[in-house]
Structure formats: structure tokens, C-alpha cells
C-alpha positions, -999 to 999 in steps of 0.1 A, spaced: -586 863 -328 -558 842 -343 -571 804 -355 -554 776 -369 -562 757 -396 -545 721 -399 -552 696 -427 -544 656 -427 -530 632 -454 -550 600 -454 -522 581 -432 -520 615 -411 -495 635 -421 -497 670 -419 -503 688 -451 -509 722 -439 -507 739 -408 -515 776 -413 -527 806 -388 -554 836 -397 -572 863 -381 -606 867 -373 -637 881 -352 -655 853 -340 -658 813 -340 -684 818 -369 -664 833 -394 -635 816 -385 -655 781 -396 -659 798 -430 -626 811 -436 -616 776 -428 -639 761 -450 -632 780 -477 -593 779 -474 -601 739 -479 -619 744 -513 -595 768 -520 -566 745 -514 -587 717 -525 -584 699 -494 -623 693 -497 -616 656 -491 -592 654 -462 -594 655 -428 -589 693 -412 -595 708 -386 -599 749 -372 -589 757 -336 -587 791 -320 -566 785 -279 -570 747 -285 -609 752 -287 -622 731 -316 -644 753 -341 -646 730 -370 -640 691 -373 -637 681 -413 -636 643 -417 -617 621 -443 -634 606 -467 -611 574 -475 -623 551 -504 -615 522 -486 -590 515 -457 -551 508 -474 -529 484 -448 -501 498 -438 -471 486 -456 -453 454 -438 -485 448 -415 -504 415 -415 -540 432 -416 
């Protein structure tokens, strides 16, 4: 089965989108998982899908929330 995984910048930009093969939901989670150490993405948001099913949800961990430039927050 073909997956996707996708990983976020911190203002969520895309800083990889990339596709893989293989056998089940399970695996998949690892191969993502370990494609984010890897890529040392261990600290940004991802996420694997397989047919727009989610199979893995990583969450950002931000130090602290940054306004965005030329807002009043």
C-alpha cells in the first residue's frame, strides 16, 4: 500500500511531502516514525496517511507561540 508522509514548519509550511510502500497501517506508523528521526523532524508536526486515512498524528512541540509578523497579538 502506498502512504504519505508530510511534515510541518512551525508556521505550517510544508517541509516534506514524500510517498512509500508498505503492508499494513502498522508498519507504515514505523516507517514514518523513523523517516522523522531520520530526517530529524522529531520536533515538528507530521503526519502519515495511506487514501486520506490518518495512521499517525505527530504534534509540534513549539517553545512558545511567535506572532506573526505585522499582527497586533
Amino acid at each position: 500500500m502506498l502512504y504519505t508522509l508530510t511534515v510541518f514548519a512551525d508556521r505550517g509550511e510544508t517541509l516534506l511531502d514524500d510517498t512509500f510502500e508498505s503492508p499494513n497501517d502498522s508498519d507504515a506508523r514505523e516507517e514514518g516514525i523513523r523517516r522523522l528521526k531520520e530526517g530529524q523532524f522529531e520536533h515538528k508536526g507530521a503526519r502519515v496517511t495511506r487514501a486520506g486515512k490518518l495512521i499517525h498524528f505527530e504534534r509540534a512541540y513549539l517553545p512558545k507561540i511567535v506572532p506573526v509578523a505585522g499582527s497586533s497579538t
